[in-house]
MDAnalysis code that builds the backbone (N, CA, C; Angstrom):
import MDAnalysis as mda
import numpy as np

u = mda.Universe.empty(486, n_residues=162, atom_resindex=np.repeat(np.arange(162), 3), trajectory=True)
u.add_TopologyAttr("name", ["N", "CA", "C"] * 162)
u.add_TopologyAttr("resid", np.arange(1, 163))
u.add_TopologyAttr("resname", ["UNK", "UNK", "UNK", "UNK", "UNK", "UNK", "UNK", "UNK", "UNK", "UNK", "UNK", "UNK", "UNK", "UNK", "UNK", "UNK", "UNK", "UNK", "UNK", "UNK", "UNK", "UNK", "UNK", "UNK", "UNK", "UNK", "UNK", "UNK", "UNK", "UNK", "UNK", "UNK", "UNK", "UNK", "UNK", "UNK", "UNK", "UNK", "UNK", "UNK", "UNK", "UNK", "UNK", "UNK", "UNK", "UNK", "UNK", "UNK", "UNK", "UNK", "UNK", "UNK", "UNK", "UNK", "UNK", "UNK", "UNK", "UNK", "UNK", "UNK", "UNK", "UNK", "UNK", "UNK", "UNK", "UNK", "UNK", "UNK", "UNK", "UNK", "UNK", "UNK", "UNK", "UNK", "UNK", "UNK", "UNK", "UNK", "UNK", "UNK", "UNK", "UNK", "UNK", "UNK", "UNK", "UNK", "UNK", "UNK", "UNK", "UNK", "UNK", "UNK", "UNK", "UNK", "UNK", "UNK", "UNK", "UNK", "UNK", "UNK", "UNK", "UNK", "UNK", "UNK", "UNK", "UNK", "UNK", "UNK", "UNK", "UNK", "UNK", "UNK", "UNK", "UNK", "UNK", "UNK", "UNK", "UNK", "UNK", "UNK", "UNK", "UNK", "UNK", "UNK", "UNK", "UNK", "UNK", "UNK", "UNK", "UNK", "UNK", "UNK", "UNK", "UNK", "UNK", "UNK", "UNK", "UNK", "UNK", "UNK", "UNK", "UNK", "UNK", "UNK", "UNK", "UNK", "UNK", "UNK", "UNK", "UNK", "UNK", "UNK", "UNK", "UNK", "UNK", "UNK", "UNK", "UNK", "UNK", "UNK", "UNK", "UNK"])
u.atoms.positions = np.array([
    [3.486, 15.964, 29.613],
    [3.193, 16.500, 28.292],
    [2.238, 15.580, 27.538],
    [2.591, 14.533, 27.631],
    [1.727, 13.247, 27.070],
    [0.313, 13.171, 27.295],
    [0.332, 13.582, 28.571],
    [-1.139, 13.376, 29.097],
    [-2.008, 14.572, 28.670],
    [-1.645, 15.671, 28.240],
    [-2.090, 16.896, 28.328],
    [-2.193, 17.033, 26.820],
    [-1.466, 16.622, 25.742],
    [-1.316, 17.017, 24.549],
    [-0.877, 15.352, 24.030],
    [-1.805, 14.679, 23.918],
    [-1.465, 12.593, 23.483],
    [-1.141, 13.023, 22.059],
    [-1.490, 13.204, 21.211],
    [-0.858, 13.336, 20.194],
    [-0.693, 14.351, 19.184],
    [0.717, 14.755, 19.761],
    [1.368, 15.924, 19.293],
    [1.339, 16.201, 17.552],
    [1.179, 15.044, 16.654],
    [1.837, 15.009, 15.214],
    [0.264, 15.568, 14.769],
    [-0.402, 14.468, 15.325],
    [-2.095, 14.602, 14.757],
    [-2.576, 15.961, 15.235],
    [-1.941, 16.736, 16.200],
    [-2.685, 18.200, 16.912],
    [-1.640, 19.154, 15.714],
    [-0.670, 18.885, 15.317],
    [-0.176, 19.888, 14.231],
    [-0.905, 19.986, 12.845],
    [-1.279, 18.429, 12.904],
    [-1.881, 18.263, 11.170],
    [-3.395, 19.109, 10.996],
    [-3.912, 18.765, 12.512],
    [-5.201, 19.512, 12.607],
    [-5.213, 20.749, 12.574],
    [-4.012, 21.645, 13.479],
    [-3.537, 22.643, 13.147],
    [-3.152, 23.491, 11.813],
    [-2.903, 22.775, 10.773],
    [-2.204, 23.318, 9.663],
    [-3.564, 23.206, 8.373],
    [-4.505, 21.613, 8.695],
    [-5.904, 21.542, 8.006],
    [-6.587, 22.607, 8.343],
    [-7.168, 23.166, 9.766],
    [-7.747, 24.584, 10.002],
    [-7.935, 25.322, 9.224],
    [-6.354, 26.074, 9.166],
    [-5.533, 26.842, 8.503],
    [-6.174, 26.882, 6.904],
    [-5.671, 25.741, 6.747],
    [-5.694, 25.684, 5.058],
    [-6.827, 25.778, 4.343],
    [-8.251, 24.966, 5.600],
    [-9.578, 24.847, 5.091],
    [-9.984, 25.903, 4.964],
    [-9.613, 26.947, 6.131],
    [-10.707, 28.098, 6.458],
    [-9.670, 29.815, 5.455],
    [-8.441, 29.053, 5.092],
    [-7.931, 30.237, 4.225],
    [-8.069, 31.843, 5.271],
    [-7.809, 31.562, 6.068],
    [-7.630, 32.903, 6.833],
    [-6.786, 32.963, 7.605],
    [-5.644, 33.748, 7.845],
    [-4.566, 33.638, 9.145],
    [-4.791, 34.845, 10.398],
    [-6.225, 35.310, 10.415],
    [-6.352, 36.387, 11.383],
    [-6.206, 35.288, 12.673],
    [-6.039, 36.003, 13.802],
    [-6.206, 35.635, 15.337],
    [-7.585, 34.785, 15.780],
    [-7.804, 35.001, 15.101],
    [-9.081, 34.259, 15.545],
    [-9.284, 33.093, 15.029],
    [-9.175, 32.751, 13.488],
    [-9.095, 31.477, 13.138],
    [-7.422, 30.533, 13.553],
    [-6.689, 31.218, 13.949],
    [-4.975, 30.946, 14.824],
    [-5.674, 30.374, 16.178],
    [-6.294, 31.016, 16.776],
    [-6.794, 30.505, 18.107],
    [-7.760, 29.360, 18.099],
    [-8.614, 29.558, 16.630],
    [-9.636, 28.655, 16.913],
    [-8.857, 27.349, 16.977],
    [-8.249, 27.072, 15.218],
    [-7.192, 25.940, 15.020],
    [-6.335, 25.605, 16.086],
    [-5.580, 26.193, 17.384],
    [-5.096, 25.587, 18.337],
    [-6.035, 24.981, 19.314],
    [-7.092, 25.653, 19.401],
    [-8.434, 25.131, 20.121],
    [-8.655, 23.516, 19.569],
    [-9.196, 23.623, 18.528],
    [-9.617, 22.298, 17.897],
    [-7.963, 21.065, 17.987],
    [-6.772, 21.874, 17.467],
    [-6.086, 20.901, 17.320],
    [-5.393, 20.467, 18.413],
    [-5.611, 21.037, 19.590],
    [-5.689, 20.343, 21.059],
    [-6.490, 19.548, 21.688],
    [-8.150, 20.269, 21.321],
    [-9.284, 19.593, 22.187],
    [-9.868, 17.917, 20.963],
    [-9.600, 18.421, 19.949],
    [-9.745, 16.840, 19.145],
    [-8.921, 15.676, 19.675],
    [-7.921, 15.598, 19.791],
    [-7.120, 14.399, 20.182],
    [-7.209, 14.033, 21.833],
    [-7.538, 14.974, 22.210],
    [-7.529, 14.793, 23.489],
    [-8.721, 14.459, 24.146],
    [-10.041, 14.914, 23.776],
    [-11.068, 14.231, 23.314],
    [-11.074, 12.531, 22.972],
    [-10.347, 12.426, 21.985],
    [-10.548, 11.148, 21.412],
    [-9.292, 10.247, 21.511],
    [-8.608, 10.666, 22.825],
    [-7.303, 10.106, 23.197],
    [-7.928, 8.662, 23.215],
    [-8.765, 8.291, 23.959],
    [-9.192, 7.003, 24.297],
    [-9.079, 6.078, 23.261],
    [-10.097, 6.338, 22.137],
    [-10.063, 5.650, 21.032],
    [-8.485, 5.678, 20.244],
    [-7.911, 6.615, 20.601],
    [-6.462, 6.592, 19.748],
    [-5.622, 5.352, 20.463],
    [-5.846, 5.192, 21.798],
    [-5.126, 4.791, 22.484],
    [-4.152, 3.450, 21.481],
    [-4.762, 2.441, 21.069],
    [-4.628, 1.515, 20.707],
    [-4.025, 1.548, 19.156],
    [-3.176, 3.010, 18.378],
    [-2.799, 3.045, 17.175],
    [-1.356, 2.355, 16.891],
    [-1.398, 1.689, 16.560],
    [0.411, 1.277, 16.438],
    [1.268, 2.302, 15.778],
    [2.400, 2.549, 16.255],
    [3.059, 3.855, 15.688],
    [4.109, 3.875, 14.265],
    [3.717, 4.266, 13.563],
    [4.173, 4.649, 12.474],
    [5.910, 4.187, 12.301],
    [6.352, 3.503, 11.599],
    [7.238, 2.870, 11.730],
    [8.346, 3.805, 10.374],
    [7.419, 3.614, 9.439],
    [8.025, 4.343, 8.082],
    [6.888, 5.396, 7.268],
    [7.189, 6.728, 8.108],
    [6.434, 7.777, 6.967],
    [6.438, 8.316, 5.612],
    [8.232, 8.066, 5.216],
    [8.068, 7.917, 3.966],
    [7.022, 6.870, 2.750],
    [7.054, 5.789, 3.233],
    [5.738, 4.439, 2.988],
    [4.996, 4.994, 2.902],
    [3.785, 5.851, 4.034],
    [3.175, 6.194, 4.354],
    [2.961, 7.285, 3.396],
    [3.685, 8.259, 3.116],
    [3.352, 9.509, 1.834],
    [3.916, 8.422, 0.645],
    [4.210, 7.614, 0.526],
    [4.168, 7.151, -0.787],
    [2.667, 6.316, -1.278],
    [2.387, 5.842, -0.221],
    [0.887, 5.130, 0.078],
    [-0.273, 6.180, -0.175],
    [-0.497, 7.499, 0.369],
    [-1.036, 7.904, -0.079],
    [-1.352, 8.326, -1.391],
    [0.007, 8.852, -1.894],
    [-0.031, 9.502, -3.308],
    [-0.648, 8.370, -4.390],
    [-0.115, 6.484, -4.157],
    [-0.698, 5.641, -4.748],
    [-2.015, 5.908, -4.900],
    [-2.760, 5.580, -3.208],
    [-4.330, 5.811, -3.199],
    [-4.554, 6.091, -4.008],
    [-4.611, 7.899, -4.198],
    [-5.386, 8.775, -4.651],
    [-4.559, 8.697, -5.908],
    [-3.780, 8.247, -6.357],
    [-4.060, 7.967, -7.922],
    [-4.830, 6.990, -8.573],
    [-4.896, 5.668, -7.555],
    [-5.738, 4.878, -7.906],
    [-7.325, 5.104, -7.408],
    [-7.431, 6.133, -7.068],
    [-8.923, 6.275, -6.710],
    [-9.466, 7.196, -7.703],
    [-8.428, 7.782, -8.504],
    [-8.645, 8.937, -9.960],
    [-9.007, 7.993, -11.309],
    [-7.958, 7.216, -11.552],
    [-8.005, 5.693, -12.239],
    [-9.450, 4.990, -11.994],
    [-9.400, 4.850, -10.636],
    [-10.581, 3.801, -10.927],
    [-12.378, 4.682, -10.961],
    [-11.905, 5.917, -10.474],
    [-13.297, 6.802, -11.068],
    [-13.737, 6.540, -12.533],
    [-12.616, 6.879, -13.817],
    [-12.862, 6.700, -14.516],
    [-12.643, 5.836, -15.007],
    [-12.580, 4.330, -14.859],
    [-13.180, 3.060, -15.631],
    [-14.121, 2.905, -14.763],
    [-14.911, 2.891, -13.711],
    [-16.044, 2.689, -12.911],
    [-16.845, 3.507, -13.988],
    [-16.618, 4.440, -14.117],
    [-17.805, 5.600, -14.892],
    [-18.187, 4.904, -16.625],
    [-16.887, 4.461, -17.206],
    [-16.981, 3.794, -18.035],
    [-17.874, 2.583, -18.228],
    [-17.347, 1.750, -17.002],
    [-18.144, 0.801, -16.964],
    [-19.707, 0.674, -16.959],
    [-20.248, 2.167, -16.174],
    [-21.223, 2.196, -15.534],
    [-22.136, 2.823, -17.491],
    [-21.269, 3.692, -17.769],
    [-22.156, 4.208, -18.994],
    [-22.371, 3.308, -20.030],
    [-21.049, 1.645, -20.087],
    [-20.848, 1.548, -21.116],
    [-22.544, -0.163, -20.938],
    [-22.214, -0.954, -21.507],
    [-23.192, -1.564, -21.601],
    [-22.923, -2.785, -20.262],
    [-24.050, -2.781, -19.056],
    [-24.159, -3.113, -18.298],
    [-23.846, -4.999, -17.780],
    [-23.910, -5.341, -19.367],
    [-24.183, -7.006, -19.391],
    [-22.796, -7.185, -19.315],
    [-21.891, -6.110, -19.825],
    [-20.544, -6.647, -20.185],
    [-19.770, -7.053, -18.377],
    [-20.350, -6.312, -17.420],
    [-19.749, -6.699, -15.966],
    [-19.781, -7.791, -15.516],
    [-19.034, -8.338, -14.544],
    [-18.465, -9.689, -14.304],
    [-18.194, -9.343, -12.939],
    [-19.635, -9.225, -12.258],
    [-18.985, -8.900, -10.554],
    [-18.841, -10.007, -10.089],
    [-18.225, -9.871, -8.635],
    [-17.330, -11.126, -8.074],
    [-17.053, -10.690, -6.785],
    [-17.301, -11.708, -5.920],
    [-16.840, -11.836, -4.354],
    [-15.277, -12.383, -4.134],
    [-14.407, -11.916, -4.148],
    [-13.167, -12.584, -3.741],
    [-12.686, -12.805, -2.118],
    [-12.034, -13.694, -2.120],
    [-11.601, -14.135, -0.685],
    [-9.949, -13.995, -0.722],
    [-9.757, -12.616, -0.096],
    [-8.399, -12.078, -0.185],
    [-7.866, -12.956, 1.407],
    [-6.349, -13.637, 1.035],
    [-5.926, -13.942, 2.301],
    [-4.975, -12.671, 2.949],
    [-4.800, -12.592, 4.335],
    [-4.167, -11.439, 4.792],
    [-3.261, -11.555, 5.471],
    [-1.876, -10.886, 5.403],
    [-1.211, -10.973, 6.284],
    [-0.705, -10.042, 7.481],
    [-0.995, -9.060, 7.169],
    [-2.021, -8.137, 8.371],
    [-2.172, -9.155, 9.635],
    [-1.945, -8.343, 10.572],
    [-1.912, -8.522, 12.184],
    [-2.610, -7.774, 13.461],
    [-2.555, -6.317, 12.843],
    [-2.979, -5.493, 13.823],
    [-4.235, -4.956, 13.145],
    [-5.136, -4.910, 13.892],
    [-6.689, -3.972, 13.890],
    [-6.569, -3.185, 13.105],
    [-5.734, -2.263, 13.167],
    [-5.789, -0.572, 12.624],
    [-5.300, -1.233, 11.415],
    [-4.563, -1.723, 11.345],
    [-3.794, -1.937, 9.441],
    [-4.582, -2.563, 8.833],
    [-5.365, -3.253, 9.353],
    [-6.147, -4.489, 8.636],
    [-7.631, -3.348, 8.066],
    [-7.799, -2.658, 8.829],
    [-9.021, -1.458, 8.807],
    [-8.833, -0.238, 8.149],
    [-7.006, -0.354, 7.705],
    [-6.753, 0.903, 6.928],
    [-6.813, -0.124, 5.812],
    [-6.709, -1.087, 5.549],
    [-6.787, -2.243, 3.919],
    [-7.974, -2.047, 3.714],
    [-9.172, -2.523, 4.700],
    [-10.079, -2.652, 3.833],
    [-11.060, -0.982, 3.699],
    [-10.379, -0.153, 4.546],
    [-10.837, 0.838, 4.194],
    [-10.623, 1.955, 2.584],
    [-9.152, 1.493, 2.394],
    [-8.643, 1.515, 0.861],
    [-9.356, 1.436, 0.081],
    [-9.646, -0.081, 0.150],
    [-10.550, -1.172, -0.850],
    [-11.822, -0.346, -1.080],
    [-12.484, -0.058, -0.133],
    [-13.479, 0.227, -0.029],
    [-13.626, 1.741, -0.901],
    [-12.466, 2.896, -0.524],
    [-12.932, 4.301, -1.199],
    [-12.184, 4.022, -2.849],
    [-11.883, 3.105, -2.953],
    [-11.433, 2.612, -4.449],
    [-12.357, 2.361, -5.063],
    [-13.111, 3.034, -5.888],
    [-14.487, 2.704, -6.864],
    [-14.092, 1.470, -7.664],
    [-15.662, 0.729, -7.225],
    [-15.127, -0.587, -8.015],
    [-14.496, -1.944, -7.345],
    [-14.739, -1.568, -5.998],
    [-14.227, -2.382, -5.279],
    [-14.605, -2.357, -3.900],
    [-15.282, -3.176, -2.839],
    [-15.614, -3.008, -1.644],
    [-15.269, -4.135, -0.650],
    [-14.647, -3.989, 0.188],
    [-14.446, -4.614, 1.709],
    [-15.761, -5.131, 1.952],
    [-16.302, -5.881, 1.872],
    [-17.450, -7.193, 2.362],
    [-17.537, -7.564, 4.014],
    [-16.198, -8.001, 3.724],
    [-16.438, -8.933, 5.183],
    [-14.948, -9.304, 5.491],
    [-14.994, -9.043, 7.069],
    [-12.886, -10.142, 7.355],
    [-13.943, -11.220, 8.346],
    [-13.093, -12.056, 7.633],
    [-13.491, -13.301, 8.571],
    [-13.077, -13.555, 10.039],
    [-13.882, -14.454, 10.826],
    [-13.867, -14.129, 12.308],
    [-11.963, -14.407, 12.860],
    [-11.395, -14.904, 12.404],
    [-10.139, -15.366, 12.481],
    [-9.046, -14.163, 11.990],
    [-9.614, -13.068, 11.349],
    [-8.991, -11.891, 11.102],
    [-7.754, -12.685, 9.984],
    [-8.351, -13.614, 9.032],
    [-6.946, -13.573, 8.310],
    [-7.459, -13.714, 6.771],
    [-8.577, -13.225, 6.560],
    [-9.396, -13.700, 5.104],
    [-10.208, -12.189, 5.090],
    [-10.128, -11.422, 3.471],
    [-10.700, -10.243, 3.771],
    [-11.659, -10.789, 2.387],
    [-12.971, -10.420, 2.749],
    [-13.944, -10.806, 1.604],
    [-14.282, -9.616, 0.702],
    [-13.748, -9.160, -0.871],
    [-13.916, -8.295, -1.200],
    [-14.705, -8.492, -2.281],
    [-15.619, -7.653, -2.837],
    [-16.770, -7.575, -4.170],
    [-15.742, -6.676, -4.847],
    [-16.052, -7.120, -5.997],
    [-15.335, -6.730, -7.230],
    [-16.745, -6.330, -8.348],
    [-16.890, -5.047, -8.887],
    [-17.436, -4.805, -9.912],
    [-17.911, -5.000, -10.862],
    [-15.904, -5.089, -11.766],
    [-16.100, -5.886, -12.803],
    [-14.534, -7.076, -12.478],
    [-14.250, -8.122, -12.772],
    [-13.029, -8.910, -12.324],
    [-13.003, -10.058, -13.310],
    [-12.030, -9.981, -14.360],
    [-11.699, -11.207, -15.050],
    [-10.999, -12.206, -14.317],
    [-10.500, -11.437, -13.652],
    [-8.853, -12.644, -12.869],
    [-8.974, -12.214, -11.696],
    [-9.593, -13.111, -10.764],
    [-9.453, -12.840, -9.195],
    [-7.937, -12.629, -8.923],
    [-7.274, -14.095, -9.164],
    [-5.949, -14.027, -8.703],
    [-5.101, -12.481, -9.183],
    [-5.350, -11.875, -9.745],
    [-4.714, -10.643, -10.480],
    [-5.515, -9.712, -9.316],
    [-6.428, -9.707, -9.456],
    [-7.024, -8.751, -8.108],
    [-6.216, -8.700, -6.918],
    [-6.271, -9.840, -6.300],
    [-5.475, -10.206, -4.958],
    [-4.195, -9.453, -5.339],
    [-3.423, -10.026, -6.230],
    [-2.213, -9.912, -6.045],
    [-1.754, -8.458, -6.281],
    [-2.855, -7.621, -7.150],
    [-2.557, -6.156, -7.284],
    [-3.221, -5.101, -5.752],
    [-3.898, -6.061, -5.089],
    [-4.038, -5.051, -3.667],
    [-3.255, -5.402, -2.647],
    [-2.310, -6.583, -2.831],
    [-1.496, -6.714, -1.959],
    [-0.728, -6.677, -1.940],
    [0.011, -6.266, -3.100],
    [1.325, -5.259, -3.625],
    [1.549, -3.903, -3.520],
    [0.065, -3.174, -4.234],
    [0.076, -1.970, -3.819],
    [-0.437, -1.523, -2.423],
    [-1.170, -2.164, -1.375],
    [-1.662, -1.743, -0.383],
    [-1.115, -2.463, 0.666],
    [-1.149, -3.864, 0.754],
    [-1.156, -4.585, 1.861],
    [0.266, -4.437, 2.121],
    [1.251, -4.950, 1.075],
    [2.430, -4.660, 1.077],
    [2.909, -2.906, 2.075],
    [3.027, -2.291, 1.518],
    [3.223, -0.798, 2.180],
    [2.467, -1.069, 3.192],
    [1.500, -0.898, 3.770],
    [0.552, -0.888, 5.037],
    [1.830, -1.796, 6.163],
    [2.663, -2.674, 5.556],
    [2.912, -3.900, 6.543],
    [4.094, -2.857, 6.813],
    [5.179, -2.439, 5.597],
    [6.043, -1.826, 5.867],
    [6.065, -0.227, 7.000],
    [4.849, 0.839, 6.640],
    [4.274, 1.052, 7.634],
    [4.450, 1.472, 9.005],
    [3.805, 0.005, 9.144],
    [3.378, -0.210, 10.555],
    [4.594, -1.873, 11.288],
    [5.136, -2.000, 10.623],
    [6.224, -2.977, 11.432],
    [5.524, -4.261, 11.334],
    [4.628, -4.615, 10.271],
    [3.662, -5.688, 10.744],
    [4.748, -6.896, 10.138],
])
C-alpha cells in the first residue's frame, strides 16, 4: 500500500483542496481530484521521503491559525509603516539562535519568518544552529527573538518531536 499510495494524509488533503478550489462535485472533477491526489505524492515521493512525521496535529492546527493571524497583523503595520514616514524605520539583521534539529522544521521556521511581512529569513549558518533574520522595523532585537521562538520555534519543536 505504501509503495503505491506514500502518502495517504497528503493524497486526501489534495483530494478535498481539488474539490474545494474547483467548486464542482460532477464526475469529472471527482476523478480528476483522485488523479492528482494520487499522482502528486507519488510523483514527489522521493523528495517527501525525508519528512519527519508529525508528532502533534493539534500544535500543528494551532500553529497555523497563529500564522495567519500574524501574517493579517503584520500586513497591516508593514502597510503602516510603509505609508507612514520612512525615516522613522529601524531595520536590523538579527542573529536568531536555534534549537531546531531537523531540515524540514528548521525550513518550516524560516519559511514562517519569511511569509510574515516585515520580517525575512537571511541566512542559517553553516552549523545549522544560528538563523540570520532582517527585521524591517525592530526596537528590541532580544524581544524579536524571543517572540518567534515562542510563537513558532516553540510549537514547530512540539510538532515534530524535536
Amino acid at each position: 500500500m505504501k509503495r503505491w499510495l506514500p502518502h495517504p494524509v497528503l493524497s486526501i488533503l489534495l483530494f478535498i483542496t481539488w474539490l474545494l478550489l474547483s467548486a464542482d462535485l460532477s464526475l469529472a472533477h471527482i476523478v480528476l481530484a483522485a488523479i492528482l491526489a494520487w499522482a502528486i505524492p507519488y510523483v514527489c515521493r522521493s523528495f517527501l521521503a525525508g519528512l519527519p512525521p508529525i508528532k502533534n496535529p493539534l500544535a500543528a492546527l494551532r500553529l497555523l491559525f497563529v500564522v495567519t493571524y500574524d501574517i493579517v497583523v503584520a500586513n497591516v503595520v508593514v502597510a503602516r509603516l510603509i505609508l507612514g514616514s520612512t525615516k522613522k524605520l529601524r531595520p536590523l539583521f538579527v542573529e536568531m539562535p536555534i534549537a531546531l534539529t531537523q531540515p524540514m522544521s528548521i525550513s518550516l521556521l524560516a519559511s514562517i519568518i519569511t511569509m510574515t511581512p516585515g520580517t525575512v529569513s537571511a541566512e542559517l549558518t553553516d552549523d545549522n544552529h544560528v538563523l540570520i533574520i532582517h527585521a524591517l522595523d525592530c526596537a528590541d532585537p532580544s524581544a524579536l527573538i524571543a517572540d518567534i521562538q515562542n510563537r513558532y520555534e516553540k510549537p514547530l519543536m512540539e510538532i515534530f518531536g524535536c
